[in-house]
C-alpha positions in Angstrom: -32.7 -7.5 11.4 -31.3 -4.1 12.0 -29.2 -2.3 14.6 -30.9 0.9 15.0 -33.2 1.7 17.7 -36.8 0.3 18.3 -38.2 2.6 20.5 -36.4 5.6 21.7 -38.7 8.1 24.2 -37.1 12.1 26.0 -37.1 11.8 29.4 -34.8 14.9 30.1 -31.3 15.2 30.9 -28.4 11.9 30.6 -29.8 8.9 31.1 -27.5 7.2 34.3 -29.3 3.8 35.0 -31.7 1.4 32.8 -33.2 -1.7 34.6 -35.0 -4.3 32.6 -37.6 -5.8 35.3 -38.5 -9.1 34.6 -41.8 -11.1 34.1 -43.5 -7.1 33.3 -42.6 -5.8 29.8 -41.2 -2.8 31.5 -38.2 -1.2 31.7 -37.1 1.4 33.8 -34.8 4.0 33.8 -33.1 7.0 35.8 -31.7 10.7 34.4 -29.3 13.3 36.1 -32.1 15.9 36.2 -33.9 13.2 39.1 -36.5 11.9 37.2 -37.2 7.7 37.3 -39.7 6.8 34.7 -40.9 3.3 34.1 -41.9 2.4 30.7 -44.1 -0.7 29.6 -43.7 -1.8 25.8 -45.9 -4.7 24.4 -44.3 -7.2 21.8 -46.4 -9.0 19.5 -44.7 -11.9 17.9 -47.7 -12.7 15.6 -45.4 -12.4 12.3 -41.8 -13.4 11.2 -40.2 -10.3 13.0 -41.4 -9.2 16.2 -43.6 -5.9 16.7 -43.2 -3.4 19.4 -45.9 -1.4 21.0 -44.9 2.6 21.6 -43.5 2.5 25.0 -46.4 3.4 27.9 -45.3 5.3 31.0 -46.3 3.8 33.8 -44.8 5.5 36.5 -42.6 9.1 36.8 -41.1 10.1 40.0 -38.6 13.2 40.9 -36.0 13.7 43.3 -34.4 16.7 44.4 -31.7 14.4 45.7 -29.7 11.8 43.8 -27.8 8.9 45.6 
């Protein structure tokens, strides 16, 4: 087991919001700069320790306009 990060990805700016949405492997989350990515990421739990797939994006939007 280890604390350091899995999966780490640059999406630009300070990340201000991460929502895990159930039932879909995916996880999304929202920067300063306006940008909401959502990011899918496989686990295979074939061995002793699960394995992580490299997180796919799925989805980008941008917004002039943060609320």
């Amino acid at each position: 087991m280890t604390s350091r990060s899995r999966q780490t990805f640059q999406q630009g700016g300070k990340i201000t919001s991460v929502c895990i949405l159930e039932h879909s492997h995916c996880v999304a989350s929202a920067s300063d700069t306006g940008t909401l990515w959502i990011h899918r990421v496989d686990v295979s739990l074939s061995g002793s320790m699960p394995k992580y797939s490299k997180p796919q994006l799925r989805a980008e939007e941008h917004t002039s306009e943060l609320q």
